[in-house]
N, C-alpha and C positions, 0 to 999 in steps of 0.2 A: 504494500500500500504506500502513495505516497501524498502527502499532506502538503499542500502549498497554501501561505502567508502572504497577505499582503501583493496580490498579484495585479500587475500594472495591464497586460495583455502584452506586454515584450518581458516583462521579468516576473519570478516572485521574489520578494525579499527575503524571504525564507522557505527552505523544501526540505521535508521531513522526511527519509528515507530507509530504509533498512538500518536502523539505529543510528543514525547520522542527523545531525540541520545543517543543511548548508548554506550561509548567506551569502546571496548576493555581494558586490563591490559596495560597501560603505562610506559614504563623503561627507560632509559638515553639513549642518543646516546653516550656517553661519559663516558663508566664504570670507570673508571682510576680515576675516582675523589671521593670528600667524600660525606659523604650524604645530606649535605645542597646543594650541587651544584649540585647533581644527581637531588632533588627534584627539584630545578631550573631549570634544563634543563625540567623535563617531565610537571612541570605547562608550562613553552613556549608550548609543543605541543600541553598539552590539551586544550591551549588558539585554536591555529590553530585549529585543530579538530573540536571546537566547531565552532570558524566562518565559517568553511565551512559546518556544518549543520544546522547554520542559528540562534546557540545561544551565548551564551558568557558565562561567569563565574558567572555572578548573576543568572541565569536560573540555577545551579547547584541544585538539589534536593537532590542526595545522594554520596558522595566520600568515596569508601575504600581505605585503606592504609595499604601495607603489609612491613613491616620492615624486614629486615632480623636481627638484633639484636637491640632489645626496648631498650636499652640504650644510642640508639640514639636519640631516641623519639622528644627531646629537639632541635637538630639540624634540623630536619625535618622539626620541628614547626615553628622552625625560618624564614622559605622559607615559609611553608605554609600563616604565617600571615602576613608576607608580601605582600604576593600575594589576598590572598581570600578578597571578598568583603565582607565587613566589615559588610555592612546594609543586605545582603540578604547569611548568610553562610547557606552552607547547614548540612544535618543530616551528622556524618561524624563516620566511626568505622578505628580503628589501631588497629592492631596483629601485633605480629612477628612469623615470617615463613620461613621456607627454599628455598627459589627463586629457577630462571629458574638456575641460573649461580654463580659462586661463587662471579664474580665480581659485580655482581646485586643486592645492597644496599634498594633498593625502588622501587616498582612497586605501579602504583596510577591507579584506575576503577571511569569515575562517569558517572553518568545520570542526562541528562539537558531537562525543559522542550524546545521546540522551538516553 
């Protein structure tokens, strides 16, 4: 069976699958700020996200991270380690890449068992 959240007609936000959620790319609601604050706003979503598919942030098995310029990297990391659990991180890869939008700083993808 598979469970889709939040679906646009081109995506879901989230798809429940053989014990997996998978979300979607995640981006700021709030482009206008810089990238520790961007990355803080999309961990809040992918907190939500995950509890409405029934997991949380220690169930994280894989997080991409696309930068739009790795000289950030640092600033990212700052939100990130903040936030991630400490005892259970997950597998984790950063690029930098040319996003949706110019204001678009951070876009975050993970998969969680549930």
């Amino acid at each position: 069976m598979i469970i889709r959240q939040g679906n646009t007609g081109r995506l879901s936000r989230v798809l429940v699958a053989n014990g997996f959620a998978f979300l979607s790319g995640v981006t700021a609601r709030d482009t206008t700020r810089g990238v520790r604050e961007q990355t803080e706003d999309i961990l809040a979503q992918v907190d939500s996200y995950l509890k409405a598919a029934g997991a949380d942030k220690s169930r994280i098995a894989v997080a991409n991270i696309w930068l739009r310029d790795i000289d950030t990297f640092d600033e990212m990391n700052n939100a990130w380690d903040a936030w991630v659990d400490k005892e259970c991180p997950p597998a984790r890869a950063t690029v930098e890449s040319h996003l949706a939008g110019e204001d678009i700083l951070v876009e975050i993808q993970v998969q969680a068992a549930v």
